[in-house]
C-alpha positions in Angstrom: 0.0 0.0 0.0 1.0 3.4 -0.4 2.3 5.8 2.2 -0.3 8.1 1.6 -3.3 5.6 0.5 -6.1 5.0 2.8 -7.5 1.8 3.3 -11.3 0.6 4.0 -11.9 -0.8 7.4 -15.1 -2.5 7.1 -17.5 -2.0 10.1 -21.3 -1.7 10.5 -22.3 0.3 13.6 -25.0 -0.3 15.9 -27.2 2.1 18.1 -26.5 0.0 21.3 -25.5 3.1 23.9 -27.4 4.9 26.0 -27.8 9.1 25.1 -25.9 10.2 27.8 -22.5 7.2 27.1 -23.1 8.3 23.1 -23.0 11.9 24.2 -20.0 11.1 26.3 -18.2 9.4 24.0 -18.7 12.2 20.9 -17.8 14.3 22.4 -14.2 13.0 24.2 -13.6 11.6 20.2 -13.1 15.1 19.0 -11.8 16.8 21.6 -9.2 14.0 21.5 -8.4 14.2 18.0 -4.6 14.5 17.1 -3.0 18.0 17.0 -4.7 20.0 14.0 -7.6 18.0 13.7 -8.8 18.3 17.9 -12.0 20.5 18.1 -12.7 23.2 20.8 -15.7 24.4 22.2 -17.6 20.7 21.6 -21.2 21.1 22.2 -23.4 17.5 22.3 -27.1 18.1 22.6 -29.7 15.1 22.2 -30.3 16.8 18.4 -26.9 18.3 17.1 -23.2 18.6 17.7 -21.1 21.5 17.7 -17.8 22.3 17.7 -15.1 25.1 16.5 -12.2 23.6 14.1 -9.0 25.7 13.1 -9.2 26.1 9.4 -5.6 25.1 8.9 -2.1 26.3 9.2 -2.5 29.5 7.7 -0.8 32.4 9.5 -3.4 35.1 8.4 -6.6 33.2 8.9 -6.7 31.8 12.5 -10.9 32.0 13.1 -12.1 28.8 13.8 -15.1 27.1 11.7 -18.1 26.5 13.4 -19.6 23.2 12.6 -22.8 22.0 13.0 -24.8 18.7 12.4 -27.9 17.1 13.1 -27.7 13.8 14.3 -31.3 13.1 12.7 -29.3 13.9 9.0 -27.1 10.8 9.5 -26.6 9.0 6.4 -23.7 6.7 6.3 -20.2 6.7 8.0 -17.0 4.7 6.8 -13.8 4.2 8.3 -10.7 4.1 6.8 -7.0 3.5 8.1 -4.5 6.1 7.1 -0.9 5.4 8.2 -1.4 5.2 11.8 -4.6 6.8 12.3 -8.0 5.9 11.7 -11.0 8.3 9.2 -14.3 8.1 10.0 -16.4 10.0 7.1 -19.5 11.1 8.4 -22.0 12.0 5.3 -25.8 13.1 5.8 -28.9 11.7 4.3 -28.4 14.0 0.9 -25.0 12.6 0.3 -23.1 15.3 1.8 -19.8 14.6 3.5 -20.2 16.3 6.4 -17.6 15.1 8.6 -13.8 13.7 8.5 -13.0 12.2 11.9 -9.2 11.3 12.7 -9.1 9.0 15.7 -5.8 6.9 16.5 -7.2 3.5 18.4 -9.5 1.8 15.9 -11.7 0.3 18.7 -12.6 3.7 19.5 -13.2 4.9 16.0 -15.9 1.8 16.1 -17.2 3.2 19.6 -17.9 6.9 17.7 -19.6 5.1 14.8 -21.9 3.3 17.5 -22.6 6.8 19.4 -23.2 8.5 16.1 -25.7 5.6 15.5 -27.2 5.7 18.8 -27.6 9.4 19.0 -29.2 9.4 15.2 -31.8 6.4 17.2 -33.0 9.2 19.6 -36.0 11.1 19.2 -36.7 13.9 21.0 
């Protein structure tokens, strides 16, 4: 494979977690993201998430992104394993990608695919 090639990691999530462990568990996965890609300001309500996201390493724009995104708009997620760290693609029910998720341990990039699941299950 090549350095920079990213390979499929083939896993089918399921909506087994209580709100308040997938809220938990959202929320610590992108806070805990790798240098660049960690998020400030996470916000995990039973309908949405929210969190700020540097837009890169440029020196003359430094405002973070706010990103948004209603769990009920979950379409599908995928995870793939790039070098030593793990993608989970988040898209929304149009198609969208909405989300690009770097996580290092793969049984945790499983464990935000179940939360995302579960949290998509709720209805408020």
């Amino acid at each position: 494979m090549c350095a920079g090639c990213a390979a499929a990691v083939g896993y089918t999530p399921t909506a087994t977690m209580s709100q308040a462990d997938a809220m938990a568990v959202i929320a610590r996965t992108l806070e805990d993201q790798p240098g660049v890609y960690e998020a400030m300001n996470v916000e995990v309500s039973q309908e949405r998430l929210s969190f700020r996201k540097q837009r890169g390493r440029l020196v003359f724009n430094r405002s973070p992104a706010v990103i948004t995104f209603d769990f009920d708009s979950l379409g599908n997620m995928a995870m793939a394993r790039k070098r030593n760290r793990y993608v989970v693609s988040v898209w929304d029910t149009r198609g969208a990608l909405r989300l690009a998720i770097v996580i290092l341990d793969p049984a945790w990039a499983k464990r935000f695919m179940d939360a995302m699941t579960s949290m998509a299950r709720v209805k408020p």
